[in-house]
TORPA-4810 file (N, C-alpha, C, O; in nm, 3 decimals):
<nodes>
NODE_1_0.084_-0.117_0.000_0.000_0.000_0.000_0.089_0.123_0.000_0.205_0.143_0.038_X
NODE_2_0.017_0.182_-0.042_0.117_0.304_-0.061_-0.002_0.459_-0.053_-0.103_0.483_-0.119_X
NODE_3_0.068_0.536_0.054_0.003_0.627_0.059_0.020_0.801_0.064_0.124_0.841_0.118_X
NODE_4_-0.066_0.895_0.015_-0.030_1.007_0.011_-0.121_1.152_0.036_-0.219_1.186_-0.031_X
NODE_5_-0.084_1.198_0.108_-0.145_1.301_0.169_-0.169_1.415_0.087_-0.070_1.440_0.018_X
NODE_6_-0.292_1.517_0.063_-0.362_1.577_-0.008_-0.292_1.762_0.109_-0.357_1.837_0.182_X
NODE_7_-0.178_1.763_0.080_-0.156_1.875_0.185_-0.132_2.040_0.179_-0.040_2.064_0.101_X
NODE_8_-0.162_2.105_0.212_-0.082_2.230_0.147_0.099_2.302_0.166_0.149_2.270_0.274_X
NODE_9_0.150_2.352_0.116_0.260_2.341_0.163_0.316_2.431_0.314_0.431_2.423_0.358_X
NODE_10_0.205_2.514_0.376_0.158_2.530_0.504_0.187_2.414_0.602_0.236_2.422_0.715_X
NODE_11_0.142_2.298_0.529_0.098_2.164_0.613_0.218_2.060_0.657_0.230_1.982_0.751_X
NODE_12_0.307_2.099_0.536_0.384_1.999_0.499_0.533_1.941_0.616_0.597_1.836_0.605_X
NODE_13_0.551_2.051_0.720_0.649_2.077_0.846_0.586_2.000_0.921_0.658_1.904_0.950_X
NODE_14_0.432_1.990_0.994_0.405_1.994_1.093_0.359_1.785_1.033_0.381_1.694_1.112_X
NODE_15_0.314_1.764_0.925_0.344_1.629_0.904_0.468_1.554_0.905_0.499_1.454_0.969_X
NODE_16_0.530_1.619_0.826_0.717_1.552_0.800_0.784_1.547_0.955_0.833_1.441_0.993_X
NODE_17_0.782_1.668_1.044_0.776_1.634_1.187_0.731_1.518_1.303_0.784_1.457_1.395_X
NODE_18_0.608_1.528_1.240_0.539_1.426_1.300_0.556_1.239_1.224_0.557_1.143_1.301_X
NODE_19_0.568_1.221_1.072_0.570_1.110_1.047_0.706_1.092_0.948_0.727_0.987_0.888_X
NODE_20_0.766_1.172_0.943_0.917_1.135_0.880_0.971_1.238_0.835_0.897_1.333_0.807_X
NODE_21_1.134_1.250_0.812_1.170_1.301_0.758_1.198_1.298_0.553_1.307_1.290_0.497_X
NODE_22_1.061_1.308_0.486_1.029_1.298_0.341_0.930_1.304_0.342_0.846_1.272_0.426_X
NODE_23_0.922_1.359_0.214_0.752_1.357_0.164_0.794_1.371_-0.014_0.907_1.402_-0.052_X
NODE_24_0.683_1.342_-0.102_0.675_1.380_-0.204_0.566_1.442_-0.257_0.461_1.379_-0.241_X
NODE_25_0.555_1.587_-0.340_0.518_1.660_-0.389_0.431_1.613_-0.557_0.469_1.613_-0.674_X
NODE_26_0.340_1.588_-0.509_0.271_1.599_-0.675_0.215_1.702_-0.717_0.164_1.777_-0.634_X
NODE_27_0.211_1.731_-0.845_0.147_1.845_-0.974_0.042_1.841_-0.957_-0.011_1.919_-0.879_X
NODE_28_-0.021_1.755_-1.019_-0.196_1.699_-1.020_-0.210_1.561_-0.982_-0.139_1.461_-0.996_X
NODE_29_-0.331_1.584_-0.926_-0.414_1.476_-0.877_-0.442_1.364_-0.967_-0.444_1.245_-0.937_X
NODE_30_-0.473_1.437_-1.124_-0.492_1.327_-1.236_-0.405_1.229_-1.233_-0.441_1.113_-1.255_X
NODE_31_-0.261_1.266_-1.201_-0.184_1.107_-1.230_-0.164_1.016_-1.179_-0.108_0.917_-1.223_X
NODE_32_-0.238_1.046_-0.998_-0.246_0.957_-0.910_-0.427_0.848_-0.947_-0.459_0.733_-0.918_X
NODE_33_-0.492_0.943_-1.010_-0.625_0.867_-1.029_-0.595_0.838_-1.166_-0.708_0.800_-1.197_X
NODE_34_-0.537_0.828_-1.259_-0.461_0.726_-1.352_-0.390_0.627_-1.296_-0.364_0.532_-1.370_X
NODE_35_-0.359_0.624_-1.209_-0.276_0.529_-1.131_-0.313_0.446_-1.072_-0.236_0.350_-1.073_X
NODE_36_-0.441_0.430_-0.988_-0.543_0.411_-0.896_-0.506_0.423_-0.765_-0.489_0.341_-0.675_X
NODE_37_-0.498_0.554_-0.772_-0.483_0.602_-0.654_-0.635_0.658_-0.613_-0.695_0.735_-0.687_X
NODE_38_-0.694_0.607_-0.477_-0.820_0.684_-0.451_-0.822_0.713_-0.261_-0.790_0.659_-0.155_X
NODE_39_-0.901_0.876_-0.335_-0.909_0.925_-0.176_-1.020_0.802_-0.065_-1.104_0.716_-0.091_X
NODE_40_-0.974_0.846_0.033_-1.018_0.772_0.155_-1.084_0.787_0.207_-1.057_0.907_0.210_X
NODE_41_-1.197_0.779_0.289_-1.295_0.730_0.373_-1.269_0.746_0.545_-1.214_0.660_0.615_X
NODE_42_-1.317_0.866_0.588_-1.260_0.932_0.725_-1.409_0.882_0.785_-1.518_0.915_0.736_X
NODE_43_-1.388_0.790_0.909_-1.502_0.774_0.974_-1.525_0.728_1.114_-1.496_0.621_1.167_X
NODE_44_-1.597_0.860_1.171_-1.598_0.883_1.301_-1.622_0.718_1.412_-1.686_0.619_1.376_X
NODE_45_-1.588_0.725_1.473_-1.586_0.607_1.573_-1.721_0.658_1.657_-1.743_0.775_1.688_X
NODE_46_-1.798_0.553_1.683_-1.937_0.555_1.730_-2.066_0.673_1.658_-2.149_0.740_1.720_X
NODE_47_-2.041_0.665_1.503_-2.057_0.787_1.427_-2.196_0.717_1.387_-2.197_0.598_1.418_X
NODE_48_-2.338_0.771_1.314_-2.375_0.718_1.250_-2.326_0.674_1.056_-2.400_0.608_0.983_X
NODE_49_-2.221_0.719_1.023_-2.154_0.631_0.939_-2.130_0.513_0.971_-2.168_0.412_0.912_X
NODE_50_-2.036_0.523_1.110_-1.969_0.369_1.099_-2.080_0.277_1.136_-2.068_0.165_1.084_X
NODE_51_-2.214_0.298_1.232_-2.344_0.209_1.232_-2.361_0.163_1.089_-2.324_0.050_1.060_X
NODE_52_-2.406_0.231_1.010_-2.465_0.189_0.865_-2.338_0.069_0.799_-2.347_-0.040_0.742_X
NODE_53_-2.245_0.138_0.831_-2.155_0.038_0.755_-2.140_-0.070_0.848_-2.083_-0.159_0.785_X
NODE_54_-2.160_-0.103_0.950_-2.143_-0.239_1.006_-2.314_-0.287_1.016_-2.360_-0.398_1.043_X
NODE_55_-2.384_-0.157_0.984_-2.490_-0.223_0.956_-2.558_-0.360_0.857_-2.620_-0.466_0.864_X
NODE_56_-2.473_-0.234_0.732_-2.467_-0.314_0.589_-2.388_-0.439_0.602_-2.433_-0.552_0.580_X
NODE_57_-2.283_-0.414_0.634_-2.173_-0.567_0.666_-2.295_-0.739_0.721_-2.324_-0.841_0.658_X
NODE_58_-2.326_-0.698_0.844_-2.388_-0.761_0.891_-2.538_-0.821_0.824_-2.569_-0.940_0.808_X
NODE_59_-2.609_-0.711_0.795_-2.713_-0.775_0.707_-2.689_-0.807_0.553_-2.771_-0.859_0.478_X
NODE_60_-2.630_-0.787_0.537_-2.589_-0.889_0.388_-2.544_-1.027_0.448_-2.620_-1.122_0.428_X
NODE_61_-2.436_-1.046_0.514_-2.415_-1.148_0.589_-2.511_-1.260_0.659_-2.494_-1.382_0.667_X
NODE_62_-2.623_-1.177_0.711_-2.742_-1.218_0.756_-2.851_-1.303_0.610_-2.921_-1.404_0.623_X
NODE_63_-2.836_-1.241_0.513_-2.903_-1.287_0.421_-2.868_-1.371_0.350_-2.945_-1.466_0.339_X
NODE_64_-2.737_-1.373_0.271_-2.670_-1.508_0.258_-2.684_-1.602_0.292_-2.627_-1.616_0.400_X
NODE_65_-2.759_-1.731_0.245_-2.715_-1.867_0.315_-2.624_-1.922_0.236_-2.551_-1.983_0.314_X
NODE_66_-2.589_-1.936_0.140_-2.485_-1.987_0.060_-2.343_-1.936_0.088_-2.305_-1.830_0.039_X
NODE_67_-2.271_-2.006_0.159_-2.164_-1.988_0.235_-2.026_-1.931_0.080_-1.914_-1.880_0.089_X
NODE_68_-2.086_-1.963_-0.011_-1.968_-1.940_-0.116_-2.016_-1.767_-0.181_-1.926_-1.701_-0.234_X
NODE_69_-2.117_-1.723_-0.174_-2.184_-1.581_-0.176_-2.128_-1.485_-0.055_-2.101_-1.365_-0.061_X
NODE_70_-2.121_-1.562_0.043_-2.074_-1.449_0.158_-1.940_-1.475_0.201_-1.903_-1.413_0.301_X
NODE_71_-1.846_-1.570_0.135_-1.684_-1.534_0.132_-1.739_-1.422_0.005_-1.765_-1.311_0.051_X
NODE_72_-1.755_-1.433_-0.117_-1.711_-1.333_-0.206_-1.788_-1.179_-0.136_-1.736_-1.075_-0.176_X
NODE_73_-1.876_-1.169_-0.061_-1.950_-1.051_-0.069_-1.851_-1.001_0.050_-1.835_-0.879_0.064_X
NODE_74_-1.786_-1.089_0.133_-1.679_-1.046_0.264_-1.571_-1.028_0.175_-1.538_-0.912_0.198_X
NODE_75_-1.505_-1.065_0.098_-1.430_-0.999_0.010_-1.437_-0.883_-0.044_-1.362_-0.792_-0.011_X
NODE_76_-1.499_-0.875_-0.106_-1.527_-0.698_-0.167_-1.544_-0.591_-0.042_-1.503_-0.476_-0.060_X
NODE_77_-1.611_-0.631_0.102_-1.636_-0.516_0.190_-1.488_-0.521_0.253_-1.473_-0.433_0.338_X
NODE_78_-1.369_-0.607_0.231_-1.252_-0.623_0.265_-1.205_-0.542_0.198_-1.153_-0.447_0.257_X
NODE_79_-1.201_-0.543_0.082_-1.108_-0.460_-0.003_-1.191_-0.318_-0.027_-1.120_-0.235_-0.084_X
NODE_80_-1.328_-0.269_0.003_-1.369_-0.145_0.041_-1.304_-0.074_0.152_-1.276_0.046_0.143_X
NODE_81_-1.268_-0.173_0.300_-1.270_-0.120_0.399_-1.061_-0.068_0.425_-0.992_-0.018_0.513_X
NODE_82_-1.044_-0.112_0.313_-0.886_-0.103_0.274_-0.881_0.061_0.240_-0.772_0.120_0.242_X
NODE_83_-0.972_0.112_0.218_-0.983_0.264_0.211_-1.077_0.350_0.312_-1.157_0.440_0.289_X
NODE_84_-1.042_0.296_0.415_-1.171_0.357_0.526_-1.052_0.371_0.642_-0.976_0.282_0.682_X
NODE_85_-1.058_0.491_0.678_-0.971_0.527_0.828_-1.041_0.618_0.929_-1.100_0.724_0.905_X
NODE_86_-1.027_0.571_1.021_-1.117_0.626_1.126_-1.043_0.797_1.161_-0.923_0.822_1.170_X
NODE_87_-1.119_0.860_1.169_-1.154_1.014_1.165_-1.041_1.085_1.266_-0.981_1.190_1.243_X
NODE_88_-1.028_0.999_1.383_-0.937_1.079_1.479_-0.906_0.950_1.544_-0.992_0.862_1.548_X
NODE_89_-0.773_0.931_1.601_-0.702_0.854_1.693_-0.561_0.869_1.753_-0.506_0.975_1.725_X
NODE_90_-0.518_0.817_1.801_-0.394_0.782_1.906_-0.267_0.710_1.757_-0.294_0.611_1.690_X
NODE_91_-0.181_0.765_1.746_-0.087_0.681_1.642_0.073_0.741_1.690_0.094_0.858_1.723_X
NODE_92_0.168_0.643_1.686_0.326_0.651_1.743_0.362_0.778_1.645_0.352_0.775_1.523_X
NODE_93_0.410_0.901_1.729_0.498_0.977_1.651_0.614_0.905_1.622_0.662_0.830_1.708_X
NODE_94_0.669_0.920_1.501_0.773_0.847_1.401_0.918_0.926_1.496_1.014_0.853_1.521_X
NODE_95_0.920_1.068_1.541_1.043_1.099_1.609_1.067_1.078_1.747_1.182_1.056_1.783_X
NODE_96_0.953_1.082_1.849_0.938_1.093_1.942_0.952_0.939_2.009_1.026_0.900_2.099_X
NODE_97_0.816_0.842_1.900_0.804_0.710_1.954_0.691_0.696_2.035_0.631_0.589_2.051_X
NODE_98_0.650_0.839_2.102_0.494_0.856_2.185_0.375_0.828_2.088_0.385_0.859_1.969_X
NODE_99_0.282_0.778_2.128_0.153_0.738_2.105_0.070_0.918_2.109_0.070_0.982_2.214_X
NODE_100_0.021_0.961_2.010_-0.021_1.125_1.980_-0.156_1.092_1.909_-0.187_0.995_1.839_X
NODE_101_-0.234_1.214_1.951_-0.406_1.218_1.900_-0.372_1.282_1.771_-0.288_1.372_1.759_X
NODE_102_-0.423_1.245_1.704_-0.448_1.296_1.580_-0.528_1.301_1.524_-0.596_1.201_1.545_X
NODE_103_-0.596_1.403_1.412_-0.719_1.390_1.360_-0.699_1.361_1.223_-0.695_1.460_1.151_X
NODE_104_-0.685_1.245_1.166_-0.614_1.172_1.059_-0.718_1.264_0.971_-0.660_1.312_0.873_X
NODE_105_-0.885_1.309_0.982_-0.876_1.372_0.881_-0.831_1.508_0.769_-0.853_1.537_0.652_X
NODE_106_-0.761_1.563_0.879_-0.669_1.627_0.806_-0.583_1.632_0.722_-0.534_1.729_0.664_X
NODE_107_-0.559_1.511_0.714_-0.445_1.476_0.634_-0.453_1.448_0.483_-0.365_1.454_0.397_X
NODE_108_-0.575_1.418_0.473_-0.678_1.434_0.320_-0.619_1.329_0.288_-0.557_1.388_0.200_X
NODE_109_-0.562_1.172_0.275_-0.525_1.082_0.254_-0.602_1.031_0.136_-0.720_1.053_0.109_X
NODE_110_-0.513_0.961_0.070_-0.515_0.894_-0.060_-0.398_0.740_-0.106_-0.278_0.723_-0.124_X
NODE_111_-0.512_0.665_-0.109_-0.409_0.546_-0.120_-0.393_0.471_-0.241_-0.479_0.503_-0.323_X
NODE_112_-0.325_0.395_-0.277_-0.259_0.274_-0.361_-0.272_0.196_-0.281_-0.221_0.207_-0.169_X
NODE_113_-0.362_0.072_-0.328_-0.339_-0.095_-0.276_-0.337_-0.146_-0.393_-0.414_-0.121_-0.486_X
NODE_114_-0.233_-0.232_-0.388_-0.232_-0.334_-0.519_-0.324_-0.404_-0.456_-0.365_-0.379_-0.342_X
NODE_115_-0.382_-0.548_-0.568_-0.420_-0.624_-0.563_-0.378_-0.718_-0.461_-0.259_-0.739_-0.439_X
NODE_116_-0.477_-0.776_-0.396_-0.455_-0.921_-0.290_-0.403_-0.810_-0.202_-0.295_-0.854_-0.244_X
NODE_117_-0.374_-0.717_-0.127_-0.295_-0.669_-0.033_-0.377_-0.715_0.083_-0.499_-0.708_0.073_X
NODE_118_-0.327_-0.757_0.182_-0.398_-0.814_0.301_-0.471_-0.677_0.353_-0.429_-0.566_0.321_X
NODE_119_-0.616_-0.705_0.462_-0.699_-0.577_0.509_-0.581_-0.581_0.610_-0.496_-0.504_0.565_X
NODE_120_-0.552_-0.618_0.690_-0.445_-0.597_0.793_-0.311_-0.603_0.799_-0.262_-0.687_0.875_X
NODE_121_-0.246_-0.536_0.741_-0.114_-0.564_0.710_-0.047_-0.533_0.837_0.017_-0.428_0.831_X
NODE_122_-0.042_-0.592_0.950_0.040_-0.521_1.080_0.184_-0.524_1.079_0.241_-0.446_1.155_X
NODE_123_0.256_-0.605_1.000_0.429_-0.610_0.989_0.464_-0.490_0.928_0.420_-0.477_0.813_X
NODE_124_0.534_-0.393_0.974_0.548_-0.265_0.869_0.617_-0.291_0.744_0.627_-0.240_0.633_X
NODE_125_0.684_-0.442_0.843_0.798_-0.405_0.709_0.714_-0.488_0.558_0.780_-0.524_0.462_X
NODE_126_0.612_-0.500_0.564_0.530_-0.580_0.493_0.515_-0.431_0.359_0.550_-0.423_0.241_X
NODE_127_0.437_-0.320_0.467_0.405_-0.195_0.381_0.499_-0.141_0.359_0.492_-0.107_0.240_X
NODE_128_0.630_-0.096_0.422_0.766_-0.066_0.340_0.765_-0.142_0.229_0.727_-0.076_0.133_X
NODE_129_0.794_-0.266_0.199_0.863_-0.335_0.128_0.733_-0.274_-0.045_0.765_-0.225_-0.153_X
NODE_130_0.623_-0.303_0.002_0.492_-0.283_-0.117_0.510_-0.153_-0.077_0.491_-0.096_-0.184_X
NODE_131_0.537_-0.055_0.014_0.568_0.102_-0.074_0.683_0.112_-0.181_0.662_0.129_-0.301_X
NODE_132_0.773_0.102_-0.137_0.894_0.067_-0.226_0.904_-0.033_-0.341_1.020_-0.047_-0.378_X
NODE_133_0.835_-0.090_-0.393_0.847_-0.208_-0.480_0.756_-0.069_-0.577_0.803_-0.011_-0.675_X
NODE_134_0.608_-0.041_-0.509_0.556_0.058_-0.620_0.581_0.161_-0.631_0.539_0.212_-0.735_X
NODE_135_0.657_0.250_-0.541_0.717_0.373_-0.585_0.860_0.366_-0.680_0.881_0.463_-0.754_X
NODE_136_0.943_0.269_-0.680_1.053_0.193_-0.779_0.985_0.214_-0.923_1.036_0.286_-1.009_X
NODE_137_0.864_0.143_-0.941_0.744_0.144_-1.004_0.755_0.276_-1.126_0.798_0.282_-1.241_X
NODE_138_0.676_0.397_-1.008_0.652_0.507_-1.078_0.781_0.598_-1.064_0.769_0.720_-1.081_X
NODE_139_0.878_0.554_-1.040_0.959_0.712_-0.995_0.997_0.775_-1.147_1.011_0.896_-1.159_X
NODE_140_1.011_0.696_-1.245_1.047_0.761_-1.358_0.922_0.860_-1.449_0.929_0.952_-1.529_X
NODE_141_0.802_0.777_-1.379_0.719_0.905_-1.429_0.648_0.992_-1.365_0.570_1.072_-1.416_X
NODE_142_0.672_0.979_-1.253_0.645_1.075_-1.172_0.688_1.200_-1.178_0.810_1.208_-1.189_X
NODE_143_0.595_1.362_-1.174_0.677_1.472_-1.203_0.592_1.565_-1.074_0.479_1.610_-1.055_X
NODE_144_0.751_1.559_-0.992_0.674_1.664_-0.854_0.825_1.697_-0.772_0.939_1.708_-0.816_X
NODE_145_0.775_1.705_-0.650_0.889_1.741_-0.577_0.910_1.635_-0.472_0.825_1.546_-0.464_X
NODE_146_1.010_1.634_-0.393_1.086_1.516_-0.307_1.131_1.576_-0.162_1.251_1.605_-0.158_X
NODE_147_1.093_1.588_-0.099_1.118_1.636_0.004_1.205_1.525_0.154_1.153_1.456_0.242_X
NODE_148_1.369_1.558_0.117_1.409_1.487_0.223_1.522_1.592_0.314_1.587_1.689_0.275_X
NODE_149_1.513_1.525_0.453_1.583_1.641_0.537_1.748_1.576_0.529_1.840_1.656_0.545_X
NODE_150_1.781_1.423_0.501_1.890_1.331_0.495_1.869_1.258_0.360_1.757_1.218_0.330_X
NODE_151_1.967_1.241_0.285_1.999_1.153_0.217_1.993_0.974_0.236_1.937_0.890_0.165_X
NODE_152_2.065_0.959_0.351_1.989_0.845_0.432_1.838_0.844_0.439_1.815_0.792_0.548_X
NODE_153_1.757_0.865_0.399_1.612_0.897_0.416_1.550_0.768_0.239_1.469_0.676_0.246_X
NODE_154_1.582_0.788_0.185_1.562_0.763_0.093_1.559_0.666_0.015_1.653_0.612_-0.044_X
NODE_155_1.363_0.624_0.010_1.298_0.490_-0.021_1.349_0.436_-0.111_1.377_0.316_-0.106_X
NODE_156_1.380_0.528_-0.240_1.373_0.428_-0.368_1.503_0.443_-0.423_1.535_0.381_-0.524_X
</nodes>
């Protein structure tokens, strides 16, 4: 998975601070949605969004009796929910190492999942390795800016 923040360049200190030293700069949005890159799904915890959607989960599930209909229909809400991040939470600052509130929707997030990518990828080095394999990918056509504070920094 591979992901990228929708930021202004106002924005861009107080993220790189908080989750690394790099970032990269895109032109337009078009070449990330040529790419399939798609924005994300911010959703409040005990929200009436997230009801409906575990609503829906559940009663489709409920209706199914054909056990080979509701692996595929749990599939697709798997790979929906691969673009769904909850609105505000607790996540490790990258310098510090502390656990910090954040209101992830600020961050206007936009992702890349290849195909088959697990809903839970918890090994990081799982999402390093599939950031880097697809940014290797695009770096030659990619046209933006690169933002690193070290040379040591640097994915691809």
């Amino acid at each position: 998975m591979v992901c990228f923040c929708d930021l202004l360049f106002s924005q861009i200190k107080d993220h790189i601070d908080f989750y690394g030293d790099y970032g990269i700069g895109l032109r337009k949005k078009e070449w990330g949605l040529k790419k399939g890159v798609n924005p994300i799904t911010y959703v409040p915890q005990k929200s009436l969004s997230a009801y409906h959607i575990q609503s829906i989960s559940t009663e489709i599930s409920n209706k199914l009796k054909n056990i080979t209909d509701r692996k595929a229909i749990r599939k697709q809400l798997q790979n929906f929910y691969k673009y769904v991040k909850p609105y505000d939470g607790l996540v490790k600052n990258r310098k510090n190492r502390k656990n910090e509130y954040r209101i992830f929707y600020e961050e206007r997030e936009w992702r890349f999942v290849p195909k088959n990518f697990p809903v839970l990828a918890i090994k990081e080095g799982l999402i390093q390795n599939s950031c880097r394999e697809q940014m290797q990918k695009w770096r030659r056509k990619m046209k933006g800016l690169i933002f690193l504070q070290k040379t040591s920094n640097t994915l691809l």
